[in-house]
TORDREN-972846 format. One record per residue (C-alpha): residue in three letters; x, y, z. Coordinates in pm, whole numbers, padded with zeros to 5 digits, always signed. Layout:
BEGIN
AlaXYZ;...
end
This chain:
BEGIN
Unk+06168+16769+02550;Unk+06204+17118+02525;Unk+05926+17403+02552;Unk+05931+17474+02198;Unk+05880+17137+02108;Unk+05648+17103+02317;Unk+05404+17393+02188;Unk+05485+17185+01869;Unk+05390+16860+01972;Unk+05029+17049+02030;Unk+04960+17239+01743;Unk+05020+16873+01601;Unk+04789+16679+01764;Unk+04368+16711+01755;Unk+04274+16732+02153;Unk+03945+16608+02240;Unk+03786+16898+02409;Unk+03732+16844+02770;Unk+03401+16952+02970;Unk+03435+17245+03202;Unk+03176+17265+03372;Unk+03116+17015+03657;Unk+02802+16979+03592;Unk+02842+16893+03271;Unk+03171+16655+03376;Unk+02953+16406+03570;Unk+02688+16353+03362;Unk+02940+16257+03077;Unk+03088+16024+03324;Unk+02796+15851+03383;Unk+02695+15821+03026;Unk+03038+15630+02922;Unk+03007+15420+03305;Unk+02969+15087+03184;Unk+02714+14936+03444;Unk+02584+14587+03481;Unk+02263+14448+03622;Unk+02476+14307+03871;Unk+02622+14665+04015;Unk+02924+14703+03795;Unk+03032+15034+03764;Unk+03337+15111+03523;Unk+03469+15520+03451;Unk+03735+15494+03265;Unk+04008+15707+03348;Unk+03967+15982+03034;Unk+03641+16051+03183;Unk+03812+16032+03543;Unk+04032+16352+03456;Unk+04333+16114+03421;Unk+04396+16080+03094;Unk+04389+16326+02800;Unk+04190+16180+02442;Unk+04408+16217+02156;Unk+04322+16194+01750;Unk+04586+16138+01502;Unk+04416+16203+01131;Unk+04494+15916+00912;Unk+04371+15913+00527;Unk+04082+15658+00632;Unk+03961+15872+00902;Unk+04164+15857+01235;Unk+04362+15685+01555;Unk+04251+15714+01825;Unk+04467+15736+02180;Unk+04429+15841+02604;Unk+04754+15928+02734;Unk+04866+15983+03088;Unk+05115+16239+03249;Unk+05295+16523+03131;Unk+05371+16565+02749;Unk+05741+16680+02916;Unk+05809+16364+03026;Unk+06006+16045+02920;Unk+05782+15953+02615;Unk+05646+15618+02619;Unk+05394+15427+02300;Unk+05151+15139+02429;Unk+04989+14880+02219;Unk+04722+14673+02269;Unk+04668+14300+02144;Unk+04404+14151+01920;Unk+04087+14269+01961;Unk+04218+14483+02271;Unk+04190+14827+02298;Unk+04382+15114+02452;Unk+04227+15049+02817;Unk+04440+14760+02866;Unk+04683+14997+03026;Unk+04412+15142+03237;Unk+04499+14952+03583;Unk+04874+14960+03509;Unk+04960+15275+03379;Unk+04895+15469+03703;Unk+05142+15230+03884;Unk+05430+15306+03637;Unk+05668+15576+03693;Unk+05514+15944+03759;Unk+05788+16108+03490;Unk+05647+15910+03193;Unk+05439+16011+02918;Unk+05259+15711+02812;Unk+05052+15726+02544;Unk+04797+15425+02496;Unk+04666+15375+02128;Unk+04388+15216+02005;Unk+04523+15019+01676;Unk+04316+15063+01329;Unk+03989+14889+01364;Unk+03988+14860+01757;Unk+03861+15121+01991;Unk+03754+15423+01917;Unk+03984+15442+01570;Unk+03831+15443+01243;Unk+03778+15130+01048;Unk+03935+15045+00730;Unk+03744+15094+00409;Unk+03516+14824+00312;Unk+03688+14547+00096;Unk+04052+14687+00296;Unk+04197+14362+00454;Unk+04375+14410+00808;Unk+04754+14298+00728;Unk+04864+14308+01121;Unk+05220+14400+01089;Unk+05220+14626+00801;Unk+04907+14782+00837;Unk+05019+14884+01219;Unk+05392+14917+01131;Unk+05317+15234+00976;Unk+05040+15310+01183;Unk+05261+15324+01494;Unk+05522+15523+01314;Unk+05188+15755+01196;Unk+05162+15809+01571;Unk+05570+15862+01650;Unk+05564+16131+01363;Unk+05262+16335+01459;Unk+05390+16321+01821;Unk+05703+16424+01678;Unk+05963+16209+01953;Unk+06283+16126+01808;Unk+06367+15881+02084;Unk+06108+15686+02280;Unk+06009+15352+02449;Unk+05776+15104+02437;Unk+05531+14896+02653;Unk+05314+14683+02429;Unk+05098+14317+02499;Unk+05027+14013+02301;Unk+04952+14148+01953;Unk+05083+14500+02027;Unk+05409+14352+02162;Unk+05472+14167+01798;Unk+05423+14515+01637;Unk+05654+14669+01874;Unk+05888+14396+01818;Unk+05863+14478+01431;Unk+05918+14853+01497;Unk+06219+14758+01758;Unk+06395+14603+01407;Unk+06327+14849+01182;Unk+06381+15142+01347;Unk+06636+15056+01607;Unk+06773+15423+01666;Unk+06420+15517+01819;Unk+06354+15282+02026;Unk+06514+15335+02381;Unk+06363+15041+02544;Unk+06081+14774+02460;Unk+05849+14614+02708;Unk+05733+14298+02597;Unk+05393+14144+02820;Unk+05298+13793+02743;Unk+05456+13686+02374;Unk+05833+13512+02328;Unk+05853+13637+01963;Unk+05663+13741+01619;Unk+05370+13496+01554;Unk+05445+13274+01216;Unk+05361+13001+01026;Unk+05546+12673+00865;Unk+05544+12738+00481;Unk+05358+12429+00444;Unk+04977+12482+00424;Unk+05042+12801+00238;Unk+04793+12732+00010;Unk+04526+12547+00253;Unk+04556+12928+00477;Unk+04537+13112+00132;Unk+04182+12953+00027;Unk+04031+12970+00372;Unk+04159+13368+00384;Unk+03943+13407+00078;Unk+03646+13204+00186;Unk+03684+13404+00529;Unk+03705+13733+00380;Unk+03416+13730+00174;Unk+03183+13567+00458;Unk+03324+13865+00656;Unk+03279+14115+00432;Unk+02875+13992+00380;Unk+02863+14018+00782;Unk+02997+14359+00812;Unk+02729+14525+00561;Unk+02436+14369+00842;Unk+02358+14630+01108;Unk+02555+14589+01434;Unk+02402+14351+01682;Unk+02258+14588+02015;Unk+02352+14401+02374;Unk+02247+14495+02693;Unk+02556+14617+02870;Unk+02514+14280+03100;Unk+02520+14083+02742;Unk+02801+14255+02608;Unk+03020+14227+02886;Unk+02960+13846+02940;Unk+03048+13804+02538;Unk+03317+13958+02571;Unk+03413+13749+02888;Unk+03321+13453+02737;Unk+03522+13503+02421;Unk+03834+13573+02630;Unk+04034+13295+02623;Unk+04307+13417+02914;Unk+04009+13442+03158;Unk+03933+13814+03216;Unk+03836+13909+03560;Unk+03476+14088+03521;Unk+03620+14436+03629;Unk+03939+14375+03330;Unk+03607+14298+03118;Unk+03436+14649+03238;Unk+03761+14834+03207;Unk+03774+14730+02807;Unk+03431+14720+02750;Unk+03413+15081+02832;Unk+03598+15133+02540;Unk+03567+14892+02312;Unk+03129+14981+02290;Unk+02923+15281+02250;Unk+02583+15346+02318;Unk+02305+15324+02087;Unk+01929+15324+02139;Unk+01814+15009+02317;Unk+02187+14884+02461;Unk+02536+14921+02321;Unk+02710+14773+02001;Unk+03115+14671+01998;Unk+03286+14944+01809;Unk+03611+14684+01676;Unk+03577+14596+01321;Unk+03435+14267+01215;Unk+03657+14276+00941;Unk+03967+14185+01212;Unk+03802+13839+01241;Unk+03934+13733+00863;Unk+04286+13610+00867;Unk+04538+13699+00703;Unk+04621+13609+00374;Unk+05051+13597+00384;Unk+05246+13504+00732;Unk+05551+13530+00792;Unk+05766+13224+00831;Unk+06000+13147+01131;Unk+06320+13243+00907;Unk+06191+13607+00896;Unk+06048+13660+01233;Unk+06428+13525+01383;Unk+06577+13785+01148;Unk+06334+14007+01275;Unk+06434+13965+01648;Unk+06820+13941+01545;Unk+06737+14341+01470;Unk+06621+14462+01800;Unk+06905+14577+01982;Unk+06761+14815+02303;Unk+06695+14698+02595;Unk+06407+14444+02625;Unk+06225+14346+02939;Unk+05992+14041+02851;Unk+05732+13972+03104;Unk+05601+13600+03053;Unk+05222+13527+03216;Unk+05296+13182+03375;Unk+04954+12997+03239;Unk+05078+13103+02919;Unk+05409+12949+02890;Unk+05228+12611+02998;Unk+05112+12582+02641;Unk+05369+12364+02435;Unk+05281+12596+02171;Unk+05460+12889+02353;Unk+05744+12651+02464;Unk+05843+12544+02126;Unk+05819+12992+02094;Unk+06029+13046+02358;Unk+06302+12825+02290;Unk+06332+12989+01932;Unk+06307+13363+02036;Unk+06450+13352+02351;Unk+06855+13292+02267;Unk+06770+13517+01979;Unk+06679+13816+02215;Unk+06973+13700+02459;Unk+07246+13721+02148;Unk+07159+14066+02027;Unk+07004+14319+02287;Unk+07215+14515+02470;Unk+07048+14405+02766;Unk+06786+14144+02758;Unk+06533+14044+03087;Unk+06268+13730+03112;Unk+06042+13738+03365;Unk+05765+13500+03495;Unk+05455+13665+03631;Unk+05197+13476+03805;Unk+04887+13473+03635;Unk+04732+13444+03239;Unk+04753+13628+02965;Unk+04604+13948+03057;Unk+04780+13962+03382;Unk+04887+14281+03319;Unk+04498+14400+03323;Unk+04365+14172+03606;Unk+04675+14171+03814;Unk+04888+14520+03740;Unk+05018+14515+04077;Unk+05224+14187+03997;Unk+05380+14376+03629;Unk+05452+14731+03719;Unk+05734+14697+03981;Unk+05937+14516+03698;Unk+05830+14763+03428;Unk+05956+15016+03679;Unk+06329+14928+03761;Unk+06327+14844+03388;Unk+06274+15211+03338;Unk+06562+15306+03553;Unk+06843+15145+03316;Unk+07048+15445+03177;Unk+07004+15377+02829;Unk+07256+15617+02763;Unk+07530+15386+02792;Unk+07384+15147+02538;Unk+07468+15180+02175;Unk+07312+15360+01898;Unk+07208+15152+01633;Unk+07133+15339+01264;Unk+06778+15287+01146;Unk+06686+15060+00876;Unk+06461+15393+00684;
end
């Protein structure tokens, strides 16, 4: 990236001022520590000095993202999964190569991002399809790569396909392909979307539920499925609440519990990974592909991948689902010799836009 395009790159993008004075520094540490009656202490690492807080202005308000390293460097995109937010990189990215600029978002809804308008249903791969490219536009890269989990890594699959020039290399952590759905029980999934949506929307217009930061963190435990370790917990916790008087309240939109009205079906998700032609390193949790439910995934993405990247990679990495957040030390030295392909040798697919 060159200088120019770097001064570019930052007249572009909406900085989050950063505290000067040290003074002033600590005590804004310790009011976004997420503590715990038990001792927990969590800074993330924006208010460590690690990261820089980003804003990309959207027409609904904005998206949110921390990013680490120097804007100079190889550019990098990271998405979350559902219900996630941009601290799911927090343990990992400072174990990933020091010439990377890795920029963590947190999707529509999640985070600190703005919500969607009331009555605005979350549709997860178009909504975030052009949210991510949003985000590649204002940052202004022509060429980048991509390091994205669970929900996050089926967007980043999506973007892989349709824009195949931009993508230099995709890093996929715990999912084989796309999620879909058999076209039978269309119309079952159809009625409960609408019986689901309008519960949701009823929910949303109540005033946000205050925790104790001992009772939020054990919900969000608790709702984990994958089995967070309490410091993962802490670490997205920290940004996934803000205080209010009396506790904290989640800051994710309730409206990203309704589900979705139209899935794809297994046809267009394996036409969908027939399009992504970079590099792919998929990372596979171990407890995950024990489920015959990601088996059955596997065995239909899998070939798929192998037949059309240039250069395709599976994994297995002991642990669950979040193993990238509880365990980053077992994930990183992959995602690093990943990085060191020459992707220069690799052809240069056109882009579908």
């Amino acid at each position: 990236m060159s200088i120019s395009r770097s001064i570019s790159l930052l007249r572009r993008l909406q900085f989050i001022p950063t505290l000067v004075k040290a003074s002033s520094r600590t005590k804004s540490c310790k009011a976004m520590a997420m503590s715990t009656s038990d001792g927990d202490v969590y800074v993330g690492t924006t208010e460590r000095g690690l990261t820089q807080e980003l804003q990309f202005p959207v027409p609904w308000g904005h998206i949110a993202a921390k990013a680490w390293g120097d804007p100079l460097g190889r550019p990098v995109l990271g998405l979350h999964g559902y219900l996630d937010n941009a601290n799911t990189f927090d343990t990992l990215a400072p174990l990933l190569p020091k010439d990377l600029y890795f920029v963590s978002v947190d999707l529509t809804g999640h985070g600190r991002s703005s919500h969607l308008p009331p009555g605005i249903s979350y549709k997860t791969y178009e909504n975030y399809l052009v949210d991510v490219h949003r985000v590649v536009l204002a940052l202004g890269w022509k060429k980048f790569s991509l390091i994205a989990h669970s929900m996050g890594a089926g967007i980043a699959m999506t973007y892989s396909a349709v824009f195949p020039a931009s993508v230099e290399r995709l890093t996929v952590l715990d999912l084989s392909g796309p999620i879909y759905y058999p076209l039978e029980g269309t119309v079952q999934r159809l009625v409960d979307a609408v019986k689901r949506k309008l519960e949701m929307e009823k929910t949303s217009e109540l005033p946000p539920h205050v925790y104790s930061r001992e009772e939020a963190l054990q919900k969000l435990l608790k709702g984990n499925i994958s089995k967070l370790t309490r410091e993962a917990g802490s670490v997205l916790l920290e940004r996934g609440a803000r205080e209010v008087e009396g506790g904290v309240v989640f800051t994710r939109d309730l409206k990203l519990k309704s589900p979705g009205f139209f899935y794809r079906t297994p046809k267009q998700t394996e036409e969908m990974v027939k399009g992504i032609k970079c590099p792919v390193l998929m990372l596979r949790a171990t407890e995950s592909l024990a489920s015959g439910y990601e088996q059955e995934r596997a065995k239909r993405f899998v070939p798929l991948f192998e037949a059309n990247s240039c250069q395709f990679t599976l994994i297995q990495v002991e642990g669950n689902h979040h193993v990238h957040l509880n365990h980053p030390e077992r994930v990183a030295p992959h995602i690093r010799a990943f990085f060191t392909l020459d992707s220069t040798t690799q052809p240069q697919p056109d882009s579908k836009l």
